[in-house]
PAZAPA-4460 file (N, C-alpha, C; in steps of 0.05 Angstrom, whole numbers, plus 32768, in hexadecimal, padded with zeros to 4 digits):
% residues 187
    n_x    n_y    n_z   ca_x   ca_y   ca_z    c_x    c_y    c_z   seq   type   mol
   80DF   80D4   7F2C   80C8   80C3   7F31   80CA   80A9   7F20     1      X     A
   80D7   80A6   7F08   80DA   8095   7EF6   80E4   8080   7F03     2      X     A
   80FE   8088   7F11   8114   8074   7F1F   80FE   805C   7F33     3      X     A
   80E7   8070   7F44   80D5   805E   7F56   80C9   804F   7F47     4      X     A
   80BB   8055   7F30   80A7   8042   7F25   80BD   802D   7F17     5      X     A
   80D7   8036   7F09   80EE   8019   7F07   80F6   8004   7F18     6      X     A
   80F3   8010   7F35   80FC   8000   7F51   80DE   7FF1   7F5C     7      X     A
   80CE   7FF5   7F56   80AB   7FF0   7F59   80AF   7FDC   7F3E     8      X     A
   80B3   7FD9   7F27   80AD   7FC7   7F14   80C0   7FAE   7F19     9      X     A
   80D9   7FAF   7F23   80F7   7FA5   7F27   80E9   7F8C   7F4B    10      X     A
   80D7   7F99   7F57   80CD   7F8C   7F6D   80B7   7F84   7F67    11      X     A
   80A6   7F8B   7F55   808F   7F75   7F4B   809D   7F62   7F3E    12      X     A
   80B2   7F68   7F33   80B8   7F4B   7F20   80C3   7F34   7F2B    13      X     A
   80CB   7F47   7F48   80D5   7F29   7F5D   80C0   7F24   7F6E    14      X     A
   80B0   7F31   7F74   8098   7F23   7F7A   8088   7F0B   7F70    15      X     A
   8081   7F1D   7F56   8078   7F05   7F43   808C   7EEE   7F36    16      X     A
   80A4   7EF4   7F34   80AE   7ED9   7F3C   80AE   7ECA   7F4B    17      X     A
   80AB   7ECC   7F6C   80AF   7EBB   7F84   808A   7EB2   7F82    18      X     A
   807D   7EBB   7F6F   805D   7EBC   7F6F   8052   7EC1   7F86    19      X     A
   8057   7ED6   7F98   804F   7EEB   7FAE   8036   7EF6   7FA3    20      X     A
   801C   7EF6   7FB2   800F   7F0B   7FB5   8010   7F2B   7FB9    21      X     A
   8011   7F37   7FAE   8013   7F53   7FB6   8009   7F6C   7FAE    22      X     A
   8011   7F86   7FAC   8006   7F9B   7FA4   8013   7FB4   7FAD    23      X     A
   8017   7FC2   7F99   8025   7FE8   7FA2   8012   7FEB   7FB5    24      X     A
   8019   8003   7FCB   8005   8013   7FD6   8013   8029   7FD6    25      X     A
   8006   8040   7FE1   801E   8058   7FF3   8018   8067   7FD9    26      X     A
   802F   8074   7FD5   8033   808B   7FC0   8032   8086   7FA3    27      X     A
   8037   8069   7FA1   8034   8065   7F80   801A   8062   7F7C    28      X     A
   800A   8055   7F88   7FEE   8053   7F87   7FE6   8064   7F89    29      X     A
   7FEC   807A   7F95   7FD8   8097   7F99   7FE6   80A1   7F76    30      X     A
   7FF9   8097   7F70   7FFE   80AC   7F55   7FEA   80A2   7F3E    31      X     A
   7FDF   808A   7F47   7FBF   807C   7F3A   7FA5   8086   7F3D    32      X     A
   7FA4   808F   7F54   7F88   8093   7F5D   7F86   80B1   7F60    33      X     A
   7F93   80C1   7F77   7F93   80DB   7F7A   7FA7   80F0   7F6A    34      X     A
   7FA6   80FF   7F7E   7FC7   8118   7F7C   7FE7   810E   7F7A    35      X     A
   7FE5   8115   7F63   8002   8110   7F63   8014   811E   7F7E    36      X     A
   8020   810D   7F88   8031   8123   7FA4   8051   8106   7FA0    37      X     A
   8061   8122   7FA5   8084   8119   7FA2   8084   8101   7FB4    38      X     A
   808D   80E6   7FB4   8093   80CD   7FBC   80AC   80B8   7FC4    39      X     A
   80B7   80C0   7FD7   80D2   80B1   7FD8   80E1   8098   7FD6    40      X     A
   80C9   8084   7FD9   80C7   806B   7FDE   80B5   8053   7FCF    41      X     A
   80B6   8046   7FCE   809E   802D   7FBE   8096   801E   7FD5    42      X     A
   8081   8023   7FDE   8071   8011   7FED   8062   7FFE   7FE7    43      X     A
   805D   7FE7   7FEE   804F   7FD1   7FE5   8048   7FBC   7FFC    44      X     A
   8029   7FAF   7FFD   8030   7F98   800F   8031   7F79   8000    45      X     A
   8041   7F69   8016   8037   7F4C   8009   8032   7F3C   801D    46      X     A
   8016   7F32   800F   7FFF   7F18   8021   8019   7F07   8025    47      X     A
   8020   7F01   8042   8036   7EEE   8052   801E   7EDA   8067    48      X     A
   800F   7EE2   806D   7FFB   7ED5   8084   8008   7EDC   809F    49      X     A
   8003   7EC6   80AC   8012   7EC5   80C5   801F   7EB0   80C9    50      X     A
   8039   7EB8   80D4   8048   7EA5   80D9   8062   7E9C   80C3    51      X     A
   805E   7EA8   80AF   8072   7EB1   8098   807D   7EC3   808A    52      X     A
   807F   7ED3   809C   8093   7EF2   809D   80AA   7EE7   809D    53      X     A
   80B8   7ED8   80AB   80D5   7EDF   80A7   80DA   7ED1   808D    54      X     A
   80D2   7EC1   8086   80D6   7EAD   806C   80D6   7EC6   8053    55      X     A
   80B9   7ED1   8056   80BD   7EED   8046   80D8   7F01   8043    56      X     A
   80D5   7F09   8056   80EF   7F1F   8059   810C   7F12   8058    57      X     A
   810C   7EFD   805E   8128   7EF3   8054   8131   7EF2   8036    58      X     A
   8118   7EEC   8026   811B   7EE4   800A   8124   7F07   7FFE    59      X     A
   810E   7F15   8017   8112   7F33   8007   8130   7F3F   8009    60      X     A
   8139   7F37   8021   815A   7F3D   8027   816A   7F33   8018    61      X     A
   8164   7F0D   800F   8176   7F0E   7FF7   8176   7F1C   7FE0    62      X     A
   8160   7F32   7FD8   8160   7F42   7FBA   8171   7F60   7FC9    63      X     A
   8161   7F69   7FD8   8167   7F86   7FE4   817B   7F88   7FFE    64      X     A
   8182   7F9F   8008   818C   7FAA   8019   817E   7FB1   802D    65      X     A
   8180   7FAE   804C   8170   7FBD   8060   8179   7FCF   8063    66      X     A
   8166   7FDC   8065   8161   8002   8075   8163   7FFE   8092    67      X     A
   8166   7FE5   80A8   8169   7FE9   80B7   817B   7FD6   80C1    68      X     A
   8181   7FD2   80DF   8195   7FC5   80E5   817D   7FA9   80F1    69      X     A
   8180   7F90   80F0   8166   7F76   80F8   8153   7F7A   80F4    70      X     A
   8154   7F7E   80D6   813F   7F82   80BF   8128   7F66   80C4    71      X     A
   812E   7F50   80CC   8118   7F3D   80D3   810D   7F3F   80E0    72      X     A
   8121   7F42   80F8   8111   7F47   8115   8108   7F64   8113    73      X     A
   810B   7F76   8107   80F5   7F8F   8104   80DA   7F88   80F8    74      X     A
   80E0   7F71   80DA   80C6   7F6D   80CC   80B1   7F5E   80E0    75      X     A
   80BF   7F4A   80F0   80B5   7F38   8102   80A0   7F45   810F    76      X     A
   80AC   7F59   8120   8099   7F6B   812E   8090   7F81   812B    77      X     A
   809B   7F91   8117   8080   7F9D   810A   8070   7FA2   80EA    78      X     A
   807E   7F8A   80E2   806C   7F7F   80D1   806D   7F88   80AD    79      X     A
   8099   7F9D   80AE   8094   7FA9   809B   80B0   7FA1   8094    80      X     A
   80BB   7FA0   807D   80DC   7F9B   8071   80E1   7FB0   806C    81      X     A
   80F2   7FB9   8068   80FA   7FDB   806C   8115   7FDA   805A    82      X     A
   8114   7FD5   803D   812B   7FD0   802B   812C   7FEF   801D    83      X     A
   814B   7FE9   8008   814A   8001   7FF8   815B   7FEC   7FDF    84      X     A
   8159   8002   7FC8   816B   7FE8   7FB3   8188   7FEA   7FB5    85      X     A
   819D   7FF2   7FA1   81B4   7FF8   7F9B   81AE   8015   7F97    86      X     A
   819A   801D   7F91   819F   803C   7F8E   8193   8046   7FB1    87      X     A
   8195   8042   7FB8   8188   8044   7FD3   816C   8048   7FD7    88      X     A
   815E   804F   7FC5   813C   804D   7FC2   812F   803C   7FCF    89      X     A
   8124   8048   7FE3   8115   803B   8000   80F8   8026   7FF1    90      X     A
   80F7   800F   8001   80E5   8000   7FF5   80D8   7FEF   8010    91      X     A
   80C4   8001   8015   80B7   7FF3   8033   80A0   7FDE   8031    92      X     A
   80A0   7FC5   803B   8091   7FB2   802E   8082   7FA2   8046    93      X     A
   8063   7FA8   8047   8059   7FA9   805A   804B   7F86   8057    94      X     A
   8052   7F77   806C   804A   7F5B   806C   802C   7F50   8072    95      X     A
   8020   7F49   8063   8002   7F55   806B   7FFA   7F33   8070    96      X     A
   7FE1   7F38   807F   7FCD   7F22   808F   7FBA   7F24   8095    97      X     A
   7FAE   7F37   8092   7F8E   7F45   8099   7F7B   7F40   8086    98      X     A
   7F66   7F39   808E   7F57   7F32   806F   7F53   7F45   805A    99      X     A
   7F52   7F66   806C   7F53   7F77   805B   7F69   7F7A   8045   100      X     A
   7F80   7F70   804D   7F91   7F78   8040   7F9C   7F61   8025   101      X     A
   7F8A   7F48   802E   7F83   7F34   801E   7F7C   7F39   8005   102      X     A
   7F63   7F47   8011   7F4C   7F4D   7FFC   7F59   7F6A   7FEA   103      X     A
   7F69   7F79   7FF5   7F73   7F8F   7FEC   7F7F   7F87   7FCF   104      X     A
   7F98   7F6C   7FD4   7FA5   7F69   7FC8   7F97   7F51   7FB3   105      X     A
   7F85   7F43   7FAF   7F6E   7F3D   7F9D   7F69   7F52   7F90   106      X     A
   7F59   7F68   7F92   7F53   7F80   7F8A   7F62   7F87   7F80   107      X     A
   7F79   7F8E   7F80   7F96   7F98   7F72   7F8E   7F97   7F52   108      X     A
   7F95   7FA7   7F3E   7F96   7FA9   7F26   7FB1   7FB7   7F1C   109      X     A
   7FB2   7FB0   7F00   7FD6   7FBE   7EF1   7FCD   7FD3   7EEB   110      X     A
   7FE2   7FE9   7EEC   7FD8   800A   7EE1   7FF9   8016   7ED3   111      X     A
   7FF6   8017   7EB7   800B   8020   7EA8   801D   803B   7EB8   112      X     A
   802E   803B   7EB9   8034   805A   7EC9   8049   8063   7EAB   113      X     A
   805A   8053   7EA6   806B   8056   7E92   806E   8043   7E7C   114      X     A
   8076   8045   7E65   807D   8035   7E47   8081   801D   7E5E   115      X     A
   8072   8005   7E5A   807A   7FF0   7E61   8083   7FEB   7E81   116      X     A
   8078   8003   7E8F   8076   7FF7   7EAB   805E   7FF6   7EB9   117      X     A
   8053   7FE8   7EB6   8036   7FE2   7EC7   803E   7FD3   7EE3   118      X     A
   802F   7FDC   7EF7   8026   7FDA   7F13   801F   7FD0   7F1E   119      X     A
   801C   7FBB   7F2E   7FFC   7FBA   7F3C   7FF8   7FB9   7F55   120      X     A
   7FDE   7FD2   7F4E   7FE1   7FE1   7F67   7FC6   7FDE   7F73   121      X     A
   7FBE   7FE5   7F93   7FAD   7FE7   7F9B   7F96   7FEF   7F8F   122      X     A
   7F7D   7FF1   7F98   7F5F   7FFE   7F91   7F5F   801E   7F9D   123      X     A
   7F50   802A   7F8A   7F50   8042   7F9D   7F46   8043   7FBA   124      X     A
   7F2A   8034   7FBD   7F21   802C   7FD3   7F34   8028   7FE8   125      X     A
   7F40   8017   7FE0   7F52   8003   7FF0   7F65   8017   7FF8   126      X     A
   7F72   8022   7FEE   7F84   803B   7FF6   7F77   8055   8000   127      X     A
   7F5D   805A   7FFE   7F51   806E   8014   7F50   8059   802A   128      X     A
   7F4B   8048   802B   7F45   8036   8046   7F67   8037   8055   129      X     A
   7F7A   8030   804B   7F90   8034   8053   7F9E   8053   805F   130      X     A
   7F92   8062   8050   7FA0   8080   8056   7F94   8089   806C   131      X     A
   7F6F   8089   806B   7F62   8087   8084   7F6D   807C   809B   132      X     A
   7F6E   8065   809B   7F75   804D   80B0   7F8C   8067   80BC   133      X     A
   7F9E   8061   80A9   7FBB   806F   80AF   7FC0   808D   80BB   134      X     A
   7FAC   809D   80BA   7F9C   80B3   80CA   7FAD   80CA   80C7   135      X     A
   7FD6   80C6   80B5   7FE9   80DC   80BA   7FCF   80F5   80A7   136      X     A
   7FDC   8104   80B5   7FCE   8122   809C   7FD7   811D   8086   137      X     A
   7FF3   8113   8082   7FE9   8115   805F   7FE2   80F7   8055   138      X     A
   7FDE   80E7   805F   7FC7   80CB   8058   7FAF   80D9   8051   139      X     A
   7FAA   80EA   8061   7F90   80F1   805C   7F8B   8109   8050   140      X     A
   7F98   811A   8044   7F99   812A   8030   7FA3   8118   801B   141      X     A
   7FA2   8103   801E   7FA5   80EB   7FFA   7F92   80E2   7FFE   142      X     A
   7F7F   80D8   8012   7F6B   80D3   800D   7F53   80DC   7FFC   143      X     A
   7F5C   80F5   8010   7F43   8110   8002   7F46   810E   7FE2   144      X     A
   7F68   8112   7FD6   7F69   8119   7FBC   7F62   80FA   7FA8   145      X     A
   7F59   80EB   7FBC   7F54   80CA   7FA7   7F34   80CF   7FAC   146      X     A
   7F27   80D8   7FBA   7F07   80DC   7FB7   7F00   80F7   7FA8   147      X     A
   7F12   8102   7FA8   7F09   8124   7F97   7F11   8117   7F78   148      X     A
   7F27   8102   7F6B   7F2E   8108   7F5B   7F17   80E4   7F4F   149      X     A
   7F19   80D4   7F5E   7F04   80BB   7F58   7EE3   80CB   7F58   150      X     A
   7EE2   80C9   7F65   7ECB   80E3   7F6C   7EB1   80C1   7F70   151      X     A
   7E9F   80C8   7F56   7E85   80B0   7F5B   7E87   8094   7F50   152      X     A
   7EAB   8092   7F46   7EAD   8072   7F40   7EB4   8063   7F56   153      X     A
   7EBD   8070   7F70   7EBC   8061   7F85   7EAC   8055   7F95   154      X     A
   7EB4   8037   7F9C   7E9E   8029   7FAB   7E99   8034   7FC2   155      X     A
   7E8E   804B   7FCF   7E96   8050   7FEC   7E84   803F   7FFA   156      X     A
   7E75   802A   7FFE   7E63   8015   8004   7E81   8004   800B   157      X     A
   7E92   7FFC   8000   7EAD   7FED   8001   7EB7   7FFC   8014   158      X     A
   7EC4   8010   8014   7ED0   8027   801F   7EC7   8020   803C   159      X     A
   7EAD   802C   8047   7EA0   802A   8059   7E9F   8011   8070   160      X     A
   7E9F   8000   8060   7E96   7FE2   8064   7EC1   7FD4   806C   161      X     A
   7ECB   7FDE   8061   7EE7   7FD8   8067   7EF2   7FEE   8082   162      X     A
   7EF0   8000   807B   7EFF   8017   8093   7EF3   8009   80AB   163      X     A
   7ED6   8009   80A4   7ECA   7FFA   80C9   7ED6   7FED   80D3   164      X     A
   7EDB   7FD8   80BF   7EEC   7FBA   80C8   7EFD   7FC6   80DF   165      X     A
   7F10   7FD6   80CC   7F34   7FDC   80DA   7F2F   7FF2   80EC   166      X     A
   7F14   7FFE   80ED   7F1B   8013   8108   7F08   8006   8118   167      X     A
   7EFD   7FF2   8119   7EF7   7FE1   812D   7F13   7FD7   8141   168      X     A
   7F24   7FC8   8129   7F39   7FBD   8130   7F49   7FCD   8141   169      X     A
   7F49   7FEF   8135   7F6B   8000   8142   7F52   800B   815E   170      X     A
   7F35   8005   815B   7F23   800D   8178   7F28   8030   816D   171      X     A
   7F1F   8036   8150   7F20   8058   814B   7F06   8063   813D   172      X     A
   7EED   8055   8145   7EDD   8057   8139   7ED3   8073   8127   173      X     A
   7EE3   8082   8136   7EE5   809E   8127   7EF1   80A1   810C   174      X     A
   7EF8   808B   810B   7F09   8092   80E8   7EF2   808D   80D4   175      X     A
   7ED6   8084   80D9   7EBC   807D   80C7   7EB9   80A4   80CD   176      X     A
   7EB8   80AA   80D8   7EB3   80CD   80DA   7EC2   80D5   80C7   177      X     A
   7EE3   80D5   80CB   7EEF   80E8   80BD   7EE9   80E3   8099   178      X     A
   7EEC   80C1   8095   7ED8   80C3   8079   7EBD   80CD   8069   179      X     A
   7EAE   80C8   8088   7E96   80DA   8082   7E94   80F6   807C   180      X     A
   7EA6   8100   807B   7EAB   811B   8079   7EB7   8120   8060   181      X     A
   7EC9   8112   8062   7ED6   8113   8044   7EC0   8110   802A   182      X     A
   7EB2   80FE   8035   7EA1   8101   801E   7E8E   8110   801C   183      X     A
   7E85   811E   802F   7E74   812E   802C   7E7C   8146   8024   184      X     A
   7E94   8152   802A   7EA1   816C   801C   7EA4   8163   7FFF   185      X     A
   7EAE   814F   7FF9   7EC7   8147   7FE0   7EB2   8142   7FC7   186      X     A
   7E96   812E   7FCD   7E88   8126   7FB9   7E6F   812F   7FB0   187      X     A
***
């Protein structure tokens, strides 16, 4: 697990060199908020807007290696860089434009994981809104374990007020249910 949070500090530092907006999400962020659960990868997005993805992902190709074969034209269209480093450690980097995901990465704060590697990673909010959105079963068994383990410091007024947004957007209005539930068992 050490090796991820070295390959996660090693890509903030080129981030914050190119002075990119950004923020962990995915598994390192849950090792902030919820259950610890085993993690293969460093996930992260960075505010690109629209219309400057490839400019993005090119700069990221000159640091890293693609995981796939027209790694642009994959980011192009769906919206993600799909690198790994020299050790092969997958590093999926989601190009964000949504206001939510604006505001996500505003929100963003540093969280020590190791001697001298601090993070910065999503909100818990912000990452139940994501795992929700994202609906896999185990998104949402991390969700559960970020409201069982945050429990009454979360804004769920935020929470609430964000998920609508994006299941307006995916037309799943049912995903305001499956939170509603969560919190009613969990809190």
């Amino acid at each position: 697990m050490k090796n991820l949070f070295e390959v996660a500090f090693e890509i903030q530092n080129f981030c914050l060199d190119n002075k990119w907006q950004f923020c962990f999400i995915g598994g390192l962020a849950l090792q902030r908020w919820g259950e610890n659960r085993v993690t293969q990868d460093v996930d992260l997005t960075i505010l690109t807007g629209i219309q400057n993805e490839e400019k993005f992902a090119e700069k990221l190709l000159s640091k890293y290696k693609a995981r796939i074969n027209n790694p642009v034209q994959f980011a192009l269209q769906h919206r993600v860089v799909l690198l790994k480093n020299e050790n092969n450690i997958g590093i999926d980097i989601s190009l964000a434009a949504l206001p939510f995901e604006e505001k996500m990465i505003s929100r963003a704060s540093f969280h020590e994981f190791y001697n001298d590697i601090s993070l910065f990673t999503c909100s818990a909010e912000d990452l139940i809104v994501m795992k929700i959105f994202a609906e896999r079963i185990k998104d949402l068994i991390d969700a559960e374990s970020i409201i069982i383990r945050q429990g009454d410091k979360l804004d769920i007024k935020y929470i609430k007020e964000e998920l609508a947004g994006l299941a307006e957007l995916k037309e799943e209005p049912e995903l305001l249910d499956i939170l509603d539930k969560m919190l009613r068992e969990n809190l």
